[in-house]
SEDOKOL-476767 format. One record per residue (C-alpha): x, y, z. Coordinates in pm, whole numbers, plus 50000, padded with zeros to 5 digits. Layout:
BEGIN
(pt (X Y Z));
...
END
This chain:
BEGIN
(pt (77822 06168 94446));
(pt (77791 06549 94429));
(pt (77999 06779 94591));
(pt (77873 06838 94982));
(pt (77737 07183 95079));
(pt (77962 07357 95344));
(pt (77863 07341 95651));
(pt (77863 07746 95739));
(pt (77622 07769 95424));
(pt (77365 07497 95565));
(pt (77412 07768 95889));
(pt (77365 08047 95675));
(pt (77026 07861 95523));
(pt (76916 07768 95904));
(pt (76994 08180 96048));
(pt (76765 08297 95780));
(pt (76479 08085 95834));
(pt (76531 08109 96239));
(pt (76599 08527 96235));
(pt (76358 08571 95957));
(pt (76597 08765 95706));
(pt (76927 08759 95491));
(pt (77010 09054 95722));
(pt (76984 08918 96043));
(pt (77172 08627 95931));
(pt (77430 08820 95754));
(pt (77449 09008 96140));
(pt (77436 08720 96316));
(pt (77726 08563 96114));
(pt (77910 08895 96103));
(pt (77986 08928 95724));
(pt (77799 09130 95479));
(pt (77450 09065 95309));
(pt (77566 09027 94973));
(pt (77795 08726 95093));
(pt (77522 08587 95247));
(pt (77324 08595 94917));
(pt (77609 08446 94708));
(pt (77657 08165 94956));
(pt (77322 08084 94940));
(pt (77323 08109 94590));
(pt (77637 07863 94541));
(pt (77412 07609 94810));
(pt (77112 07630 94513));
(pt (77284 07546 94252));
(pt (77467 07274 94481));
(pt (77112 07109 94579));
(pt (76944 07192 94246));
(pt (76642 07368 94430));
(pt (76527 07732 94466));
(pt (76554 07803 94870));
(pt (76538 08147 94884));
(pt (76235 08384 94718));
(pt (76385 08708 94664));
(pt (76151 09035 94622));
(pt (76182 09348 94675));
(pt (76050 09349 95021));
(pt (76316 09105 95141));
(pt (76401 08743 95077));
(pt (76228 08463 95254));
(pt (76289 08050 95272));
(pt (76062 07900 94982));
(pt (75902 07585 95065));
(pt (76150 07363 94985));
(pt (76422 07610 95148));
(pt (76178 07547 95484));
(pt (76279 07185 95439));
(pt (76632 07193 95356));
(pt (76655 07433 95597));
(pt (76514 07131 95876));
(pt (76745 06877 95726));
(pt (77059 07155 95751));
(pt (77043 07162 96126));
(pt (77013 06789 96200));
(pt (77337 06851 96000));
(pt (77474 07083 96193));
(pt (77371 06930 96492));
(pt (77565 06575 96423));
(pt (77862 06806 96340));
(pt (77839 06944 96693));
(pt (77834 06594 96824));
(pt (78078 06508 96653));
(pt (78323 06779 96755));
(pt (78212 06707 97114));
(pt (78323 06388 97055));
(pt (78661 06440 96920));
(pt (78782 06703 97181));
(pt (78664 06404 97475));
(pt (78929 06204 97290));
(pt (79183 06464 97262));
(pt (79156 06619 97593));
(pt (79327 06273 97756));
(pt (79540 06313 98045));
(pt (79399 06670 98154));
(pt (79003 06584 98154));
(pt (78834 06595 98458));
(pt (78597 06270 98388));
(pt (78791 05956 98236));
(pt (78561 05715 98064));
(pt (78605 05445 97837));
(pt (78310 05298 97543));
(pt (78260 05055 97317));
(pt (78229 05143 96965));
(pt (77897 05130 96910));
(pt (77794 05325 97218));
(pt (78099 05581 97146));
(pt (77956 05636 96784));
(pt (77599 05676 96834));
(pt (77507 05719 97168));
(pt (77738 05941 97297));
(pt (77813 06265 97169));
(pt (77461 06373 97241));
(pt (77547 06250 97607));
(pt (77809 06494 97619));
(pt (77707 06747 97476));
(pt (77450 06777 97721));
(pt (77730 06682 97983));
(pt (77870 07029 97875));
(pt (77538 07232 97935));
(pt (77480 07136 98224));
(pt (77878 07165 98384));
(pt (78090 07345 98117));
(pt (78423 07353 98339));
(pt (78397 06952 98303));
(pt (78682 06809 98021));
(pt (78613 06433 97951));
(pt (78857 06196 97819));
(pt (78737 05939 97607));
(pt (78881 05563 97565));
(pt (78721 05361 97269));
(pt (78760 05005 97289));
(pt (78560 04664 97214));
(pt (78330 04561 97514));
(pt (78597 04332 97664));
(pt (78851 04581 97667));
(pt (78646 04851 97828));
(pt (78554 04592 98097));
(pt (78920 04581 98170));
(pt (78980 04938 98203));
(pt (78717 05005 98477));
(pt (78887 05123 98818));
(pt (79177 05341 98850));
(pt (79123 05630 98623));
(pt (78857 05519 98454));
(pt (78534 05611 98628));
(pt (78278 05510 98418));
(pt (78247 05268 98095));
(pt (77980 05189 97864));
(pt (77925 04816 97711));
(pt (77734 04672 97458));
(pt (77767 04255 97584));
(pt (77489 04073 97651));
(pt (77612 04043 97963));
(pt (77759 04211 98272));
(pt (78123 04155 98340));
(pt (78225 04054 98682));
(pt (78292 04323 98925));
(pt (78140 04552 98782));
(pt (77803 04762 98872));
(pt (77529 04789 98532));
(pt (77266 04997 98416));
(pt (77065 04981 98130));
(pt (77161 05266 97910));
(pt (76977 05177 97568));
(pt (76796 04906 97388));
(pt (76962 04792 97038));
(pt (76872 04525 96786));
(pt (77137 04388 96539));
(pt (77028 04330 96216));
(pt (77121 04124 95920));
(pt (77272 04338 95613));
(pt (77373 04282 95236));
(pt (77486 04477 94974));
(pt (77137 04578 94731));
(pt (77286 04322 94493));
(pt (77315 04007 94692));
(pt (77052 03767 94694));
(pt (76954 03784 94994));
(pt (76822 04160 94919));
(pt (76571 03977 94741));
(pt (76430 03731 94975));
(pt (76035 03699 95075));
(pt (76102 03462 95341));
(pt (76285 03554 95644));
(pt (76593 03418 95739));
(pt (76661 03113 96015));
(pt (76915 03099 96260));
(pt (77085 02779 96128));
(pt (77131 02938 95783));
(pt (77261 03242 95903));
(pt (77466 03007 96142));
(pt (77580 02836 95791));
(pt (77689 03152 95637));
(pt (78019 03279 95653));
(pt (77983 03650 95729));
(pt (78174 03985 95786));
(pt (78174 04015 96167));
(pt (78343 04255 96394));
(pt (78618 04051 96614));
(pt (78600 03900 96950));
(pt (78546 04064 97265));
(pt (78342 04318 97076));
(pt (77964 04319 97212));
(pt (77796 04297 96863));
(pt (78027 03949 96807));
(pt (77945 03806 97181));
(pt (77544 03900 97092));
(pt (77563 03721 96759));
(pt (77741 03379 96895));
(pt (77486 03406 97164));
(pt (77222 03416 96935));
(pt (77331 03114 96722));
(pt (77416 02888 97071));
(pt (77355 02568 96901));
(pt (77417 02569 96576));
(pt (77715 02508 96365));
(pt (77866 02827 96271));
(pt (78052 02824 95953));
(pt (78410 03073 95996));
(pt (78371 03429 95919));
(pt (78460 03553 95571));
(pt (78595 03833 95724));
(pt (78678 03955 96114));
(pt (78720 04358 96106));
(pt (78783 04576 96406));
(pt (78505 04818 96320));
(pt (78153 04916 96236));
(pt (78282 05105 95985));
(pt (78471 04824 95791));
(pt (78215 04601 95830));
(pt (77994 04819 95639));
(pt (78218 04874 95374));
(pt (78270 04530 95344));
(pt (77920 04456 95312));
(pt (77828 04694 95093));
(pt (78145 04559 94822));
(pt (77929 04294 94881));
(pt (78203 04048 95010));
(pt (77895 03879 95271));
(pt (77618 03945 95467));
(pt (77727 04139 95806));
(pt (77584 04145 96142));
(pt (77584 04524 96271));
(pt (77405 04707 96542));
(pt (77029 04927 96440));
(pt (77181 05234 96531));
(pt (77537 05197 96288));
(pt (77334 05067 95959));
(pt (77039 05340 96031));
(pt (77191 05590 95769));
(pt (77277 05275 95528));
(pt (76939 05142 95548));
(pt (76789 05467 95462));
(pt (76951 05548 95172));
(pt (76984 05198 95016));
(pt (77344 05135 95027));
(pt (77280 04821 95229));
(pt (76901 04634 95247));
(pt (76843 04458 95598));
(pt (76758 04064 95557));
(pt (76393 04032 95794));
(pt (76498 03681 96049));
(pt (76282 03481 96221));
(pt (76407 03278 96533));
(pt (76675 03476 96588));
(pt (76712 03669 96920));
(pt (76936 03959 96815));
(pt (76807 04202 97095));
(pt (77029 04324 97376));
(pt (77123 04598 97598));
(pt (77353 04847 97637));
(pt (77487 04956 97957));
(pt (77649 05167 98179));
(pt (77895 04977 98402));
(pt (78167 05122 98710));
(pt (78361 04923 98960));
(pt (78137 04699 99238));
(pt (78164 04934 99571));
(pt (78250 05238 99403));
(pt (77938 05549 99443));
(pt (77985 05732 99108));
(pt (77986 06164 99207));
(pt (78078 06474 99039));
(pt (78034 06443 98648));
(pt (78080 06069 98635));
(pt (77697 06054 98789));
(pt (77573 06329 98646));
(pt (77681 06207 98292));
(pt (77508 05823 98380));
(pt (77194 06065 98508));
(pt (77214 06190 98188));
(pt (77222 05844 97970));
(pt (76973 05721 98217));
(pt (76704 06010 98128));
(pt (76766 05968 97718));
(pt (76644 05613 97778));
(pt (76355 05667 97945));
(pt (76267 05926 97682));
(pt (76325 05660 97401));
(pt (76031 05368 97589));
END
């Protein structure tokens, strides 16, 4: 794999098409044109494509600059998240908001939640606990306000809302067999297989043994503690893994792993915001579930 582009030069690419000039970006950023220019130039050669048509009159995004230029800030945007992300679980002991999430939710879901958590009260710190579904379950009351599951299930004690809609799907490496199949896979071969799975009292592991209730379920080929490893196990093709939608997406569409169609298999479930039974959430704690609540409408 080539070298990645820097993220202040995919910045650089976005300022010009959004201001309209090398100057105004070259403002904007606070450094000279000519850097601008040789940045630019560095991210051409990087990409192999001509972004920038210079003329005499100025310099302006060429057509496939226009779309780099789109990609650049979905870029920039994940980096956000994912900087919102890591100061929630820095910031610890002196945030304002404790909460705790499961992996999957922690990873996909909510950085973006955050982030707009931050618009809308920027004084707010949040501390973030990432744990399997089981563990966050635990950790509700006391400092913990608010916790996000992925179960198919809601824990005792505890007060749900539906948060987000996910779908696990069945993955293999793009040179296992099964990446090959025309006929879709059943429950009691799945069942059969032994698989890379993330461990027990993770939601992704309690949907799957939900999903193959009655039938005898051959021992895992590996147990790994997260979406990440699974992946990479999959994709060294050691066996076919069972992963959420939204932690394969980027997989899927760029071929490292190939998703395995199923038939009879309910692999559907929801992912939810849960707090202590008796307990009215205030302050950021609701307005961060307002928040997740509002992203799920817009996703029906």
């Amino acid at each position: 794999m080539s070298e990645l582009p820097d993220l202040e030069s995919l910045r650089l690419l976005v300022d010009v098409e959004r201001l309209g000039s090398l100057g105004q970006a070259a403002r904007a950023a606070g450094i000279a044109q000519p850097s601008v220019s040789k940045r630019i130039s560095l991210l051409e050669r990087r990409l192999g494509l001509p972004l920038l048509e210079r003329t005499p009159r100025g310099s302006t995004l060429t057509p496939q600059g226009v779309m780099v230029s789109a990609w650049a800030a979905q870029v920039l945007a994940a980096a956000e998240e994912l900087m919102r992300g890591a100061a929630a679980v820095r910031h610890g002991r002196a945030a304002h908001l404790h909460i705790a999430a499961s992996m999957t939710v922690a990873e996909y879901l909510l950085p973006r939640w955050l982030g707009e958590l931050q618009d809308r009260e920027p004084q707010v710190q949040v501390g973030l606990d990432v744990q399997n579904s089981a563990e966050v379950a635990r950790l509700i009351g006391g400092k913990i306000e608010l916790g996000f599951v992925e179960g198919p299930s809601v824990p005792a004690g505890l007060v749900a809302r539906v948060v987000a809609t996910d779908r696990l799907v069945v993955v293999v490496a793009p040179g296992h067999p099964w990446a090959r199949r025309r006929t879709p896979l059943l429950a009691a071969e799945l069942a059969a297989t032994p698989l890379v799975v993330r461990e027990r009292g993770s939601g992704t592991r309690e949907t799957l043994d939900r999903a193959l209730t009655g039938h005898t379920v051959a021992p895992p080929r590996l147990e790994l503690g997260s979406n990440t490893a699974v992946k990479g196990a999959a994709r060294e093709g050691a066996a076919p893994a069972v992963l959420s939608g939204y932690a394969v997406e980027a997989e899927l569409a760029t071929g490292r792993l190939v998703e395995v169609p199923t038939k009879d298999i309910d692999l559907t479930r929801r992912l939810r915001a849960v707090w202590r039974h008796g307990r009215v959430l205030t302050g950021p704690a609701a307005t961060l579930l307002d928040i997740a609540l509002s992203a799920a409408r817009e996703r029906r």
